[in-house]
C-alpha positions as MATLAB code, in Angstrom:
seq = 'XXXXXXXXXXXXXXXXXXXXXXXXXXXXXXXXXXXXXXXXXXXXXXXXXXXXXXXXXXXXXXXXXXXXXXXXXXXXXXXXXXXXXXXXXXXXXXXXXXXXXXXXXXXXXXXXXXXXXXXXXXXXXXXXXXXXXXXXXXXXXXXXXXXXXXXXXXXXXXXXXXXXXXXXXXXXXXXXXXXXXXXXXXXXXXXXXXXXXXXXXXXXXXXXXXXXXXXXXXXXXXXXXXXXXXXXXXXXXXXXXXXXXXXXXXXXXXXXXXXXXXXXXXXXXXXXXXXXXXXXXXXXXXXXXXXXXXXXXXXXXXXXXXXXXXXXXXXXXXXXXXXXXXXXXXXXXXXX';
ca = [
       0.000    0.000    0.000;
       1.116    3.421   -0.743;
       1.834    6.094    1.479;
       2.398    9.795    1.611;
       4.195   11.468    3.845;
       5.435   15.332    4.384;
       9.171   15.413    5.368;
      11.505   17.917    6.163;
      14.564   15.579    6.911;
      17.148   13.814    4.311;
      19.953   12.514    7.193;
      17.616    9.854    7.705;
      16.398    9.075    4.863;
      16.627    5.540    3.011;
      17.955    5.710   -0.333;
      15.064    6.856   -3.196;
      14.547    5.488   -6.078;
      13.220    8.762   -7.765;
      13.073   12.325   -6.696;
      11.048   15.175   -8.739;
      11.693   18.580   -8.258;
       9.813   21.856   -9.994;
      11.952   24.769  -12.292;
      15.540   24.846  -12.632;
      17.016   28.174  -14.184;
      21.075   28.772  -13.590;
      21.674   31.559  -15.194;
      24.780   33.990  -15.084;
      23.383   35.970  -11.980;
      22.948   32.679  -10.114;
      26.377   31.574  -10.787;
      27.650   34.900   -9.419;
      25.930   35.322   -6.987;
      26.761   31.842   -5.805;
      30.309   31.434   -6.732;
      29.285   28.371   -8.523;
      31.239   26.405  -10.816;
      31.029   22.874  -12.378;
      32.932   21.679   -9.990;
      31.400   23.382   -7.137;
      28.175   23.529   -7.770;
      27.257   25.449   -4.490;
      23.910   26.467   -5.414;
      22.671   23.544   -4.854;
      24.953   23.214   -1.337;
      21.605   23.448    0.465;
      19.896   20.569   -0.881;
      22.923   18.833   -0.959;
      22.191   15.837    1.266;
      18.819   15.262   -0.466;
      20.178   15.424   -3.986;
      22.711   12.777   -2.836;
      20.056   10.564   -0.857;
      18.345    9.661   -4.627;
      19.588    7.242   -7.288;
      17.719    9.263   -9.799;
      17.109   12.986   -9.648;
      14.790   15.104  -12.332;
      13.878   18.506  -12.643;
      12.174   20.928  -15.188;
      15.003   23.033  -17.213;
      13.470   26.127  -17.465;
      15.650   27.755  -20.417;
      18.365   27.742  -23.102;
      21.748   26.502  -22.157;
      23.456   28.547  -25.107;
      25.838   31.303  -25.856;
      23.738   32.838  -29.162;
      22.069   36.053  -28.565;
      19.431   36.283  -31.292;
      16.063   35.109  -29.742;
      13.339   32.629  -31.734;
      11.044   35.820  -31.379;
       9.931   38.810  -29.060;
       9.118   37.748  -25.193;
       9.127   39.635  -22.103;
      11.110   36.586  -20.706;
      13.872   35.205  -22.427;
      16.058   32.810  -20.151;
      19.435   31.659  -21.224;
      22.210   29.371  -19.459;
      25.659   29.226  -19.957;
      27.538   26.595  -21.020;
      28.413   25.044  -17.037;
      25.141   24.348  -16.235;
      24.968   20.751  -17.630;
      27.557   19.916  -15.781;
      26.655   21.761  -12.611;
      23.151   19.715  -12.739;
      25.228   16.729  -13.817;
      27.852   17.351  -10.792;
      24.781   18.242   -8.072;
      23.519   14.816   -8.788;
      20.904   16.041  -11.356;
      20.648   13.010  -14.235;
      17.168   13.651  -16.356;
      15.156   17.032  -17.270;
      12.029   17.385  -18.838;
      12.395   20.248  -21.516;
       8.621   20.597  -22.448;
       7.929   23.873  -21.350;
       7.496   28.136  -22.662;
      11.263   28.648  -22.641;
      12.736   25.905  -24.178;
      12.617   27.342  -28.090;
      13.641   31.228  -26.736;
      16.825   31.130  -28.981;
      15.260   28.816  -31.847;
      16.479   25.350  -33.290;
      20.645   26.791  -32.219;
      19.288   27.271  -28.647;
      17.699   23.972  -28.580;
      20.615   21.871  -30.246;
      22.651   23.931  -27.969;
      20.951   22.453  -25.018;
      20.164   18.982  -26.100;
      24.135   18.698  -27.192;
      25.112   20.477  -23.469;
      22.872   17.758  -21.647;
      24.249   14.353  -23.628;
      27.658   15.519  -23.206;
      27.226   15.799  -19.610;
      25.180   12.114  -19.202;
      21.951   14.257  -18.485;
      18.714   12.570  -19.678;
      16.013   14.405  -21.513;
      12.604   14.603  -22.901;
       9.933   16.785  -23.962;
      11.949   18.426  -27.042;
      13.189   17.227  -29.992;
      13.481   17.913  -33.880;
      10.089   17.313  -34.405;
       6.769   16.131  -32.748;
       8.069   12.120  -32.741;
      11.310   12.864  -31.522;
       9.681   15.374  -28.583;
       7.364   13.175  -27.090;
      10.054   10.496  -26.869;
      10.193    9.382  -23.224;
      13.373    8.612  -21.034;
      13.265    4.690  -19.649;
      14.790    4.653  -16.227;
      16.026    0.592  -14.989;
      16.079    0.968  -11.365;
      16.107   -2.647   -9.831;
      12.569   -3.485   -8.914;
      10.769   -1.155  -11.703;
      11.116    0.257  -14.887;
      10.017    3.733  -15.574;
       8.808    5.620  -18.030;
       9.065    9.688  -18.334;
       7.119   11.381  -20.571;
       7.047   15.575  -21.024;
       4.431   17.764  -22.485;
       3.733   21.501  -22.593;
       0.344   23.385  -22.372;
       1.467   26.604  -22.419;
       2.296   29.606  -25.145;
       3.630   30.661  -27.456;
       2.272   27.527  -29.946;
       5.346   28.351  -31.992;
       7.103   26.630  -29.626;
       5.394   23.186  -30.097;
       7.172   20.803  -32.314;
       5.016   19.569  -35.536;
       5.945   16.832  -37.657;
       8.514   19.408  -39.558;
       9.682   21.634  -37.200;
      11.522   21.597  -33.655;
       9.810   22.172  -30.655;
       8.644   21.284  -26.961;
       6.403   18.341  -26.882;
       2.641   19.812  -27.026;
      -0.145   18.486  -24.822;
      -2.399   17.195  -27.117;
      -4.951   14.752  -26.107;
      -4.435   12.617  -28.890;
      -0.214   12.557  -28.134;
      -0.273   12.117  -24.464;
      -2.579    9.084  -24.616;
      -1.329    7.708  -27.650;
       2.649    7.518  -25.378;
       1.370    7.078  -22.573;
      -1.137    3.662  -23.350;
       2.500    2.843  -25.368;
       4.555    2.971  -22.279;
       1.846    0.968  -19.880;
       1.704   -1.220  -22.355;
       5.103   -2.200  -21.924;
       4.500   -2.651  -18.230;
       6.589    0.469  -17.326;
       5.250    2.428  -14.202;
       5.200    5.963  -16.482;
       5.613    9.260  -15.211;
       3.881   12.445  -16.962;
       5.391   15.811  -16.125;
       2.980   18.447  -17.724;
       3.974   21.892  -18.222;
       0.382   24.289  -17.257;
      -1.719   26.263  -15.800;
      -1.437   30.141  -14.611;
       1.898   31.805  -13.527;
       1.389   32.347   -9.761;
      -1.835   30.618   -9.432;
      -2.115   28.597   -6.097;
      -5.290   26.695   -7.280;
      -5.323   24.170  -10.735;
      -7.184   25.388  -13.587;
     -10.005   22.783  -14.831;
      -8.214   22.107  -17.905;
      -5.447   21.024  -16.010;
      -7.502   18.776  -14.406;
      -9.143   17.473  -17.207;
      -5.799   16.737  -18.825;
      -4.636   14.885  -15.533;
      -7.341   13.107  -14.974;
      -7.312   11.577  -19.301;
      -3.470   10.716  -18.385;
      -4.483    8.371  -15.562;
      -7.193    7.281  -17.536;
      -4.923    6.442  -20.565;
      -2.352    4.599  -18.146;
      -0.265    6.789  -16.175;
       0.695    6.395  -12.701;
       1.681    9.665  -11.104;
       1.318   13.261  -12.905;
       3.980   16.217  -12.030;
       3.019   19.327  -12.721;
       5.202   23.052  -13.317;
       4.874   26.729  -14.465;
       2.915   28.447  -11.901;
       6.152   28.744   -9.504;
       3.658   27.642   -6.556;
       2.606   25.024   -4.807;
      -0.838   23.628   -6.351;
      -3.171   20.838   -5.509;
      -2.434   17.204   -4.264;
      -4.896   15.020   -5.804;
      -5.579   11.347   -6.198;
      -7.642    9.924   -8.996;
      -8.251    6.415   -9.359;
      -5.469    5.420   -6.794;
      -2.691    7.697   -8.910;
      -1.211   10.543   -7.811;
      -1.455   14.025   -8.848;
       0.754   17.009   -7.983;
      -0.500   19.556   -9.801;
       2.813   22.092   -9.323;
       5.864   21.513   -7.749;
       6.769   25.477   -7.480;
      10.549   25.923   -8.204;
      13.450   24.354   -7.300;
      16.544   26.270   -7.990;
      15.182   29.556  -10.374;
      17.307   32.378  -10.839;
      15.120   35.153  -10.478;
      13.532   37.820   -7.620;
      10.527   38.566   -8.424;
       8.985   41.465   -6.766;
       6.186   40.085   -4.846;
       8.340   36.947   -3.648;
       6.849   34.150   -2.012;
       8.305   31.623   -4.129;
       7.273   27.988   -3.362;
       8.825   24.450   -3.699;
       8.895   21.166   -2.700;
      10.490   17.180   -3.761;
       8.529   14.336   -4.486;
      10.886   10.896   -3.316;
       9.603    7.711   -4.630;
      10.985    3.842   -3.700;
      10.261    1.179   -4.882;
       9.941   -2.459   -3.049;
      10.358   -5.988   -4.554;
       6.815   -6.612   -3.083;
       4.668   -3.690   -4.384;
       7.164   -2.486   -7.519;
       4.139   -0.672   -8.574;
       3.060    0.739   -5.398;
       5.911    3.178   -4.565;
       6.611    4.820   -1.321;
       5.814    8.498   -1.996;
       7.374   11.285    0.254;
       6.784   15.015   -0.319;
       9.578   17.513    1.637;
       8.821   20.746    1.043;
      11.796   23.403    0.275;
      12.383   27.144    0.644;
      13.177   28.724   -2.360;
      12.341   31.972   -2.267;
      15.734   33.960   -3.291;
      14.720   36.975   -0.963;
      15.155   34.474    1.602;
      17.483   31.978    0.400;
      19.989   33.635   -1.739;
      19.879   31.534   -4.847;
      20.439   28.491   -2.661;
      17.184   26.309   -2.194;
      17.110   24.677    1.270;
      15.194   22.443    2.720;
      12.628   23.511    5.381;
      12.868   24.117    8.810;
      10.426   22.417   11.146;
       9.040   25.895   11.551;
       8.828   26.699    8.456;
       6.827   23.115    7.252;
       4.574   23.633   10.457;
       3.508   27.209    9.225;
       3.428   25.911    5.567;
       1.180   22.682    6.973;
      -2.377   24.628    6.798;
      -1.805   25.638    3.555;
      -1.051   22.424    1.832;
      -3.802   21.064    4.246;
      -5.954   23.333    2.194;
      -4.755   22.034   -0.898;
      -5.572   18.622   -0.766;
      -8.498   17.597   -2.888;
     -11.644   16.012   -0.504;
     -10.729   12.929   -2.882;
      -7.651   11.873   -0.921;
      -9.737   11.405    1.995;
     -11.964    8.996   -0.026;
      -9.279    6.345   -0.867;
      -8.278    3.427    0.445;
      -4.746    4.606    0.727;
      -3.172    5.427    4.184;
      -1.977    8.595    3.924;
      -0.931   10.677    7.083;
       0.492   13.422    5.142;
       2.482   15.284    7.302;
       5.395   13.528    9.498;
       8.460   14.936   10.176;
       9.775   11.347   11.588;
       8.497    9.710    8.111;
      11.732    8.883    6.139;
];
């Protein structure tokens, strides 16, 4: 049986099998403002001990890891990495990225061979963007000794230049007709497939229905757990038909300030056992990552802080979790 705990504590932690986290940007102003290097990655010096309690670690890259200058086309937001942060992620422990998302095409087909190129060279898995539609919607298979999983990546959001068609490079669109046609592919196989979705509003605290909707066909189609980024908060926790949902992850380790702050993160640890391989352990530690706070270096949370978050993510939780048969005490700092 399944069960989901909140933890703020990776000393004690048994080895995971898989650990999600939400956006990723290193860009030149975290590096400097960190001192970071590819061989010191200390940006991620906070989350250190997690990182290194995982076999497999996977985030959302949120950006071009390229040197050109000469955007796809004109966006408020255009966010570019330099060439050390494969191998910082690679180097923090950081081994597969989902690429389906608003930023990866900023800097066109150069940007994006730029970045696929950066991430093989440094052994980083990825999916979600390709040369086309086919090669986007690829997934990454990870072997991990009781289980095999399958990743999948898709993007909901704009500009739809972005999304790959059968002739052109892109990120990995959310269509209905894609995601269910990889997804039933990958369950057919037996894999226990993972579908990080790229969605909803910027900000946004609560799901929007398509989101839903889109979660909910996943499941339906054969998926067994649904991560969700974009909206740089935390979003809702749902289960649906015995599968987990997290609807946003919030950030991870984003180079930016935003005004209004209040940032949000957290990790989702899975494990797998020889006698339920396809009823993982789930384990949700929640992380501060506002860079007000933090200083470009996500961390995980106090007790204090987890206790003051607790109502919130209380709140969050759809009534469905209460109405299956899982046993899920959600919070627990003595969990792992």
């Amino acid at each position: 049986m399944l069960v989901l705990f909140l933890s703020t504590s990776a000393a004690r932690a048994q080895p995971a099998d898989l650990q999600f986290f939400g956006d990723v940007l290193i860009n030149a102003k975290t590096l400097r403002r960190t001192h970071s290097t590819a061989a010191n990655p200390n940006l991620f010096a906070g989350s250190a001990a997690l990182l290194n309690s995982s076999r497999h670690n996977i985030v959302n890259l949120e950006g071009v890891i390229t040197t050109t200058l000469a955007p796809f086309e004109a966006k408020q937001f255009l966010l570019r990495m330099p060439p050390s942060a494969a191998q910082i992620l690679r180097t923090a422990g950081i081994d597969a990225v989902t690429l389906a998302n608003n930023h990866t095409m900023d800097f066109g087909f150069a940007g994006l061979l730029s970045t696929l190129t950066s991430l093989a060279r440094a052994d980083i898995a990825s999916t979600g963007a390709g040369i086309n539609q086919s090669a986007a919607s690829l997934p990454v298979i990870i072997k991990l000794k009781h289980q095999s999983i399958c990743l999948l990546a898709f993007s909901k959001t704009l500009p739809s230049a972005f999304w790959a068609t059968t002739r052109r490079a892109g990120s990995a669109f959310g269509a209905e007709s894609l995601v269910t046609e990889r997804i039933s592919a990958c369950a057919a196989r037996g894999f226990f497939t993972v579908v990080a979705f790229h969605w909803g509003k910027e900000g946004e605290h609560e799901a929007l229905p398509y989101q839903k909707d889109l979660a909910h066909l996943a499941i339906e189609a054969g998926g067994d757990l649904i991560i969700g980024h974009h909206p740089h908060n935390l979003q809702e926790i749902e289960i649906y038909r015995d599968k987990p949902i997290f609807y946003s992850l919030g950030n991870f380790a984003f180079g930016s300030e935003p005004e209004v702050g209040n940032q949000q993160g957290m990790a989702v640890r899975l494990t797998f056992t020889e006698d339920h391989p396809r009823e993982p352990k789930v384990v949700v530690i929640p992380l501060s990552v506002d860079n007000h706070t933090v200083h470009f270096v996500p961390q995980l949370m106090s007790k204090v802080e987890a206790d003051l978050l607790q109502p919130q993510i209380t709140a969050l939780r759809s009534c469905q979790w209460r109405q299956t048969r899982w046993n899920c005490p959600f919070y627990g700092h003595e969990a792992l």
